[in-house]
N, C-alpha and C positions, 0 to 999 in steps of 0.2 A: 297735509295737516289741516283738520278744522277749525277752522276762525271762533272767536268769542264773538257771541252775541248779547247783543241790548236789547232789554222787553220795556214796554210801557203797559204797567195794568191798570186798564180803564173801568173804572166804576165808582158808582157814588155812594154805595154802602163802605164806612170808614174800614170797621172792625174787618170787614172779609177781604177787601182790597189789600189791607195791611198781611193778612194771613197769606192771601193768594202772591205775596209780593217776599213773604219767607219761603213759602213753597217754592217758588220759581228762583228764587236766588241762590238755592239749594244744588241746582243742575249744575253740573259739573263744567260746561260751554258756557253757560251764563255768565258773564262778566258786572254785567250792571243794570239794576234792574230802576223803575221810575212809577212811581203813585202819581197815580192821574183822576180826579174825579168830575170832570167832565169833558164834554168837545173842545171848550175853551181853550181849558189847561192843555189837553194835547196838541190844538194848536199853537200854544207859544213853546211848546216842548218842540217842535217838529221846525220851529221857525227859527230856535236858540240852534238845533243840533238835532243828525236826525237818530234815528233809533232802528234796528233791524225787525223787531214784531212789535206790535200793539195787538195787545190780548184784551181786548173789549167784553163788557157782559153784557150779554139780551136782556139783562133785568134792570139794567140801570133805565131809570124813568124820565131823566133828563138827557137821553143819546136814543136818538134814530138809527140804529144800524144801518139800515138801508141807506140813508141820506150821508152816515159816516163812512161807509166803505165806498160809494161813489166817491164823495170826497176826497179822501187817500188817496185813493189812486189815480185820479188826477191830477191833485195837488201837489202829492209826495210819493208818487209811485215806486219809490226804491223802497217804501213800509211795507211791512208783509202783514198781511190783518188775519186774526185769527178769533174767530168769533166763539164766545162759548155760553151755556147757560139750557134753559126750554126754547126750544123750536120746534114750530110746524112746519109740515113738507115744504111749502109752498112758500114760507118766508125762507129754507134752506136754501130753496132754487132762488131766489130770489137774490139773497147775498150771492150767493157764488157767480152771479152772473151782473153784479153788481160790484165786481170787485174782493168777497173774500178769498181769502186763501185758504183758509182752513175750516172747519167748522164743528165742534166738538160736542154733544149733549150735557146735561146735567150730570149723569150719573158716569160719566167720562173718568179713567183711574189715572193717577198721577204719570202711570209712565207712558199713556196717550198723550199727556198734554207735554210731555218732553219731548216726546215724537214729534208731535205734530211742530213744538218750537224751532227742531234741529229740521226737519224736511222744509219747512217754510222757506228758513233762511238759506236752507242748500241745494235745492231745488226751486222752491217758487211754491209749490204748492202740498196739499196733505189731506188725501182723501181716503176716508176710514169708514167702514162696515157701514157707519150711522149713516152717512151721507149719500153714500151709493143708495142705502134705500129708498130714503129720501126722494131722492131725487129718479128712480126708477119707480114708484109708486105714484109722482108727480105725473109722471110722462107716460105710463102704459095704457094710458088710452088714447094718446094723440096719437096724430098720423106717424108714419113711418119718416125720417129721414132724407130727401133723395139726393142722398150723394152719390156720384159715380163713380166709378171703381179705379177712373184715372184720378178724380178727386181726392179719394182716400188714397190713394198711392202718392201723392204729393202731401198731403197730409201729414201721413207716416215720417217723411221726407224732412217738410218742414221742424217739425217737433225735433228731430235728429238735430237740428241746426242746420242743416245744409243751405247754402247760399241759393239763389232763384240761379243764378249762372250755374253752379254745379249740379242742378236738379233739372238743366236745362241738357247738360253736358248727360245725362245720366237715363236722360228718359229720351235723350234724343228729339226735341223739341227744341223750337226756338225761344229767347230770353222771355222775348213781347206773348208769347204764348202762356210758359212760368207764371208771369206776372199776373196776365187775364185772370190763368185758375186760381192764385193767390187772392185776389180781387174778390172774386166770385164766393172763392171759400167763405171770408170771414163775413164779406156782407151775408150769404146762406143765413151762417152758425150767429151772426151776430156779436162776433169779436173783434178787437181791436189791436190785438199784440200777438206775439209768437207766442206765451204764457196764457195768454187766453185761448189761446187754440189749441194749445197741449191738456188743458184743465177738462176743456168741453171733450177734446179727442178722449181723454182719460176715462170719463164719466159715462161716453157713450160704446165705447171699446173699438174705436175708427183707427188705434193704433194699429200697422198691420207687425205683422212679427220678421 
């Protein structure tokens, strides 16, 4: 059974905040939705009770994206942040590596940004056509990767959920060995959580099958 979810929409334009908060209350999982018109306000929202998404827009003039998805995820990591609005390549990699979870365009159709509300909260994350390019147009002229192929097979591994003992048990390795590759991985990749290592795995195709 799928859980009812809670959105918070962030923005400082009144009239579209109000729309985008009919729209959204509209989904069928959506249980309660919450007008937020700045950082502020979402933090006493987050502080009273939390919320499953905060749907943030790039265009509000008083929110740093950047500085609010770090935020989040530090402060209230159980928020699923879903960015939407104009972006350039470069601020997309940026958020997402920063914390968002999802990240949507302008010209995005209502039944993406349902998608993207239901995968956020049911998965963690919600990565759509926009973003993969994004972020592949970002990257196709940097260096290559170097993971090794026991890396990505622990990789693989991890994102499964698999415990360091059972990945220990499974590769024939010992525990202290597990842990080194786990170490080594996210310092690499630059992540901090299993979610973050699944998102980056995602994005870069390290999943193995």
């Amino acid at each position: 059974m799928k859980l009812p979810i809670s959105v918070a929409i962030v923005d400082d334009h009144n009239v579209l905040r109000n729309a985008l908060k009919n729209l959204v209350s509209s989904f069928e999982r959506v249980h309660e939705v919450f007008e937020i018109p700045n950082r502020s306000s979402l933090n006493n929202l987050l502080n009273r009770r939390p919320v499953d998404v905060a749907l943030i827009s790039s265009r509000a003039k008083n929110i740093d994206t950047v500085q609010t998805c770090l935020w989040v995820s530090r402060m209230h990591p159980g928020v699923r942040v879903i960015l939407h609005g104009a972006l350039k390549d470069e601020k997309v990699n940026r958020l997402i590596r920063f914390g968002a979870h999802a990240v949507l365009s302008r010209t995005a159709e209502v039944v993406e940004m349902q998608e993207a509300i239901y995968a956020v909260a049911d998965c963690g994350f919600y990565y759509n056509k926009f973003t993969h390019e994004c972020i592949q147009e970002k990257n196709k002229n940097s260096t290559n990767l170097r993971i090794s192929s026991r890396e990505t097979e622990i990789i693989s591994l991890i994102v499964r959920e698999y415990t360091s003992r059972q990945i220990a048990d499974m590769l024939n390795i010992s525990l202290k060995t597990v842990e080194n590759h786990r170490s080594n991985i996210f310092h690499k990749l630059g992540v901090n959580s299993a979610i973050g290592l699944m998102k980056f795995a995602t994005i870069h195709d390290l999943i193995e099958e």
